[in-house]
N, C-alpha and C positions, 0 to 999 in steps of 0.2 A: 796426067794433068790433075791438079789440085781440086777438089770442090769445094764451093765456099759454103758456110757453117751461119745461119740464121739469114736476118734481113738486111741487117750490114746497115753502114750508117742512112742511107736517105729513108731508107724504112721505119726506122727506128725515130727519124725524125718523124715523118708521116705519120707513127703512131703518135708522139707526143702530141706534134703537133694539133691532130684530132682531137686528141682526151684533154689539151687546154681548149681547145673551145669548145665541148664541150661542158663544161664547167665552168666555163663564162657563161654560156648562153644558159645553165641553171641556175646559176648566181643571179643574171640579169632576170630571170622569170623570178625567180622568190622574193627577188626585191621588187619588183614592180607587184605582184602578188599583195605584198605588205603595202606599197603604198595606198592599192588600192584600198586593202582594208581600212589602212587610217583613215581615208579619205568617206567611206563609209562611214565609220566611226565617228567623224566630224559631222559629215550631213545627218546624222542621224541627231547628235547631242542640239544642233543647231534648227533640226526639226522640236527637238522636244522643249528647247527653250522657246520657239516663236508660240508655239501650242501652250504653255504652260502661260506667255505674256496675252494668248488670246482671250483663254479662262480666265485670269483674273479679271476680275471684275473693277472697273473704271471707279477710282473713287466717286463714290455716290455726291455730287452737289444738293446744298441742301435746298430747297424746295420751299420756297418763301412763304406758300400755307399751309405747308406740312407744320412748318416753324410757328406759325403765328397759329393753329390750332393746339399746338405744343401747347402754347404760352397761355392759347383762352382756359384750357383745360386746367392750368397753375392758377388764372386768376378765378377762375369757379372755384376752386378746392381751397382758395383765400393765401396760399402761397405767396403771390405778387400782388402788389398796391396798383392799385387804378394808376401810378404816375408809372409805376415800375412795367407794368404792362404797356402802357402806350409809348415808351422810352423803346421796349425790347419790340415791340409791334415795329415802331419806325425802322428799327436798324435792320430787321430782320428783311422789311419790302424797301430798303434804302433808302426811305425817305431821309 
């Protein structure tokens, strides 16, 4: 009687077979792997743009007697005309 010589075809299958999925299932980890990282990546750039929009500081509005002490100070130092002062006083408190 003959004996037979390795695994012969369904073995052989069963190996392949294994080693592609294995190699899916390493593919599918290393991709998901990277996704995750972008996804890290993202939350991280999208943390530091909200943090960066929190720190800037709010354009400053201006202060209507911050403005008109501005303005007495220019008309003390003779800068502005008594008409020129009370023109800039008005616009400054909107009258």
């Amino acid at each position: 009687m003959m004996r037979r010589r390795g695994m012969g075809v369904i073995g052989t299958a069963v190996v392949v077979g294994g080693a592609a999925h294995y190699g899916t299932k390493k593919a599918n980890q290393a991709a998901a792997s990277q996704e995750q990282a972008q996804q890290a990546a993202y939350e991280q750039g999208l943390a530091a743009a909200q943090q960066q929009a929190a720190a800037a500081p709010a354009p400053a509005e201006d202060d209507p007697m911050a403005e008109v002490q501005k303005l007495a100070q220019m008309h003390a130092a003779g800068i502005l005309t008594d008409d020129e002062f009370a023109a800039a006083k008005a616009k400054a408190l909107g009258i």
